[in-house]
C-alpha positions as CSV (number, residue, x, y, z in Angstrom):
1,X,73.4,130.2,116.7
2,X,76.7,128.6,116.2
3,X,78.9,126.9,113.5
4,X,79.0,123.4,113.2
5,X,82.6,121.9,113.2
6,X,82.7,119.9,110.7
7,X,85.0,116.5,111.6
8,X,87.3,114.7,109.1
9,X,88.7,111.4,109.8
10,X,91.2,109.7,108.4
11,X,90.5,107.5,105.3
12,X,90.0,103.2,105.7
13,X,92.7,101.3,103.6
14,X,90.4,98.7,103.0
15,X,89.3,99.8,99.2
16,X,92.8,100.3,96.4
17,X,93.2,99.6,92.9
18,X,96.1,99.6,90.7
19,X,96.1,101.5,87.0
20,X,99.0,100.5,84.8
21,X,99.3,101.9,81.5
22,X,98.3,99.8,78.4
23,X,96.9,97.3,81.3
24,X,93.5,96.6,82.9
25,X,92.8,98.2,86.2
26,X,93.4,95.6,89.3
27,X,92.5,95.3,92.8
28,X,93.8,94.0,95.7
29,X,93.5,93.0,98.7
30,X,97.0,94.6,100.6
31,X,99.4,96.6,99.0
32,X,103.0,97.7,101.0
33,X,105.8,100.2,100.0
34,X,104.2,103.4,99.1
35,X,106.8,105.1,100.7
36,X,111.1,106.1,100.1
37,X,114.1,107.0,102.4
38,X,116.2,109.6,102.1
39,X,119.8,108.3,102.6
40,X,122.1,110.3,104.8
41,X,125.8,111.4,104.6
42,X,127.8,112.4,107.6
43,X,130.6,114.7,107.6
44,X,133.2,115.1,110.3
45,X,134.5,118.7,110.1
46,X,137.6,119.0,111.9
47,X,137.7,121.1,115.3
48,X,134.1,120.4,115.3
49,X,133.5,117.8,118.4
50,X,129.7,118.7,119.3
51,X,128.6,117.2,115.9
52,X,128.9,115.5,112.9
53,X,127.3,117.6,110.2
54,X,124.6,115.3,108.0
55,X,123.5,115.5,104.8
56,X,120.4,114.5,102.4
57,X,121.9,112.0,99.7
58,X,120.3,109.7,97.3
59,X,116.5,108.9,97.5
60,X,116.1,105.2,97.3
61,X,112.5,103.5,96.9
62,X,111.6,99.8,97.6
63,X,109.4,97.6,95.4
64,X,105.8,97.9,95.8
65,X,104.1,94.6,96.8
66,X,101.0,94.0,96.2
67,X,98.6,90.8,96.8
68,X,95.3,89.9,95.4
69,X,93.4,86.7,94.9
70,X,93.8,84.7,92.2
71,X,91.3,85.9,89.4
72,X,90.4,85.4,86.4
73,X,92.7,88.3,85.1
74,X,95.8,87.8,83.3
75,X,97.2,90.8,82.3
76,X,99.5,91.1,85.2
77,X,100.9,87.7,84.5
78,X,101.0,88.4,80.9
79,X,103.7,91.8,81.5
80,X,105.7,89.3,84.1
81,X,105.8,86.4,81.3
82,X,106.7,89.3,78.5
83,X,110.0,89.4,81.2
84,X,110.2,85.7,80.6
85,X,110.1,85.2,77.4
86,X,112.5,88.4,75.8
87,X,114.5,88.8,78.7
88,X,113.7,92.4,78.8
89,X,109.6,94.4,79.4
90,X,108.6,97.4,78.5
91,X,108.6,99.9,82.4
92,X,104.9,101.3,82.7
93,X,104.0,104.2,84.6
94,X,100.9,103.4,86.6
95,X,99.3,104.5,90.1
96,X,97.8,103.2,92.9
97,X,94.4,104.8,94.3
98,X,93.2,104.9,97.6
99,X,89.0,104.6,97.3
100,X,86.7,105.8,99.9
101,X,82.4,105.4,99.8
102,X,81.0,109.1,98.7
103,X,77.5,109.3,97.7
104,X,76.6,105.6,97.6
105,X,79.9,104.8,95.2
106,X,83.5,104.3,95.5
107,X,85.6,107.5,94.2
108,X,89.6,108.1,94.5
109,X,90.6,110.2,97.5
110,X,94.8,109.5,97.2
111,X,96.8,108.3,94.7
112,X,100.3,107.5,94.0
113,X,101.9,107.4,91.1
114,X,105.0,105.8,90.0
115,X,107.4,105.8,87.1
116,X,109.1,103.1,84.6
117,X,107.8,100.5,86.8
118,X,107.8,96.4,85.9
119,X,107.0,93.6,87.7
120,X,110.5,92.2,89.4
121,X,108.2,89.6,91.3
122,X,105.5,87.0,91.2
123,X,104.9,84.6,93.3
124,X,101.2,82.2,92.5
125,X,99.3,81.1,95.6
126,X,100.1,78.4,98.0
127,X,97.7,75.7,97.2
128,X,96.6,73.2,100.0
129,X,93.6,71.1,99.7
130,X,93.0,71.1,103.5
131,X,92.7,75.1,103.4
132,X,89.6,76.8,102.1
133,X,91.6,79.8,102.1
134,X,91.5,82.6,99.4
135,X,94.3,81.5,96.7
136,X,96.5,84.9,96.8
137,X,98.9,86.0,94.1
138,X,101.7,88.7,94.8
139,X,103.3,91.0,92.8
140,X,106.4,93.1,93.5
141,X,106.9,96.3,90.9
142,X,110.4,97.9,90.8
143,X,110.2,101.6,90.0
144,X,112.3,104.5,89.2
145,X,110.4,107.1,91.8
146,X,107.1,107.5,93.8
147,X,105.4,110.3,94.2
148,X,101.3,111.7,95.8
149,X,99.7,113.4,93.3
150,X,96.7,115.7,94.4
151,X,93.3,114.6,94.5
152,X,89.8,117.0,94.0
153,X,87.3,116.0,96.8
């Protein structure tokens, strides 16, 4: 008798949610910029004419942007008008979690966690009495690093 292979397949990105600390736990409906570059620094070395030697330099990270429709949640909106109104916010770590179906319920599979975020954007939904579209909200979080953190299961 033989062994069964076992196949894996790659996770759907249809099921997220955001944790911030000291904030409730959102979903969304699309989230971009989990991800960072490496910058590169060439160096010419004299004599040297096959190549140019390169280098890792700084790591640079964009803003994650996420959008969700308009709820009756306010706690995101309340850490953007904390921005507002002092001129300064208090950065939050927080993490996003990728959620697959196991069992009949939706556990975390991935997750990526940032550092000393705070919201650098929010934009309401475009409203249009013609449209019976989902009203969206987006958010853009600024942080000071990204990183995957393991997952059991």
């Amino acid at each position: 008798m033989s062994a069964v292979a076992v196949r894996s397949y790659p996770h759907l990105g249809a099921h997220f949610r955001l944790e911030i600390d000291g904030l409730d736990d959102h979903t969304f409906s699309q989230c971009s910029g989990l991800g960072g570059e490496v910058g590169v620094e060439e160096y010419a070395e004299g004599g040297e004419n096959r190549f140019t030697h390169r280098f890792p330099s700084r790591v640079g990270f964009g803003n994650l942007v996420l959008k969700q429709g308009a709820g009756p949640g306010l706690g995101l909106w309340s850490w953007w008008n904390e921005l507002l109104a002092t001129g300064s916010v208090k950065p939050r770590d927080g993490q996003v979690h990728l959620l697959t179906w196991r069992d009949g319920e939706l556990v975390p599979v991935r997750a990526w966690a940032f550092t000393r975020g705070w919201p650098a954007k929010m934009s309401g939904p475009d409203l249009d009495a013609q449209s019976a579209a989902i009203a969206v909200e987006t958010m853009e979080i600024a942080h000071h690093g990204l990183r995957l953190v393991g997952l059991e299961g």
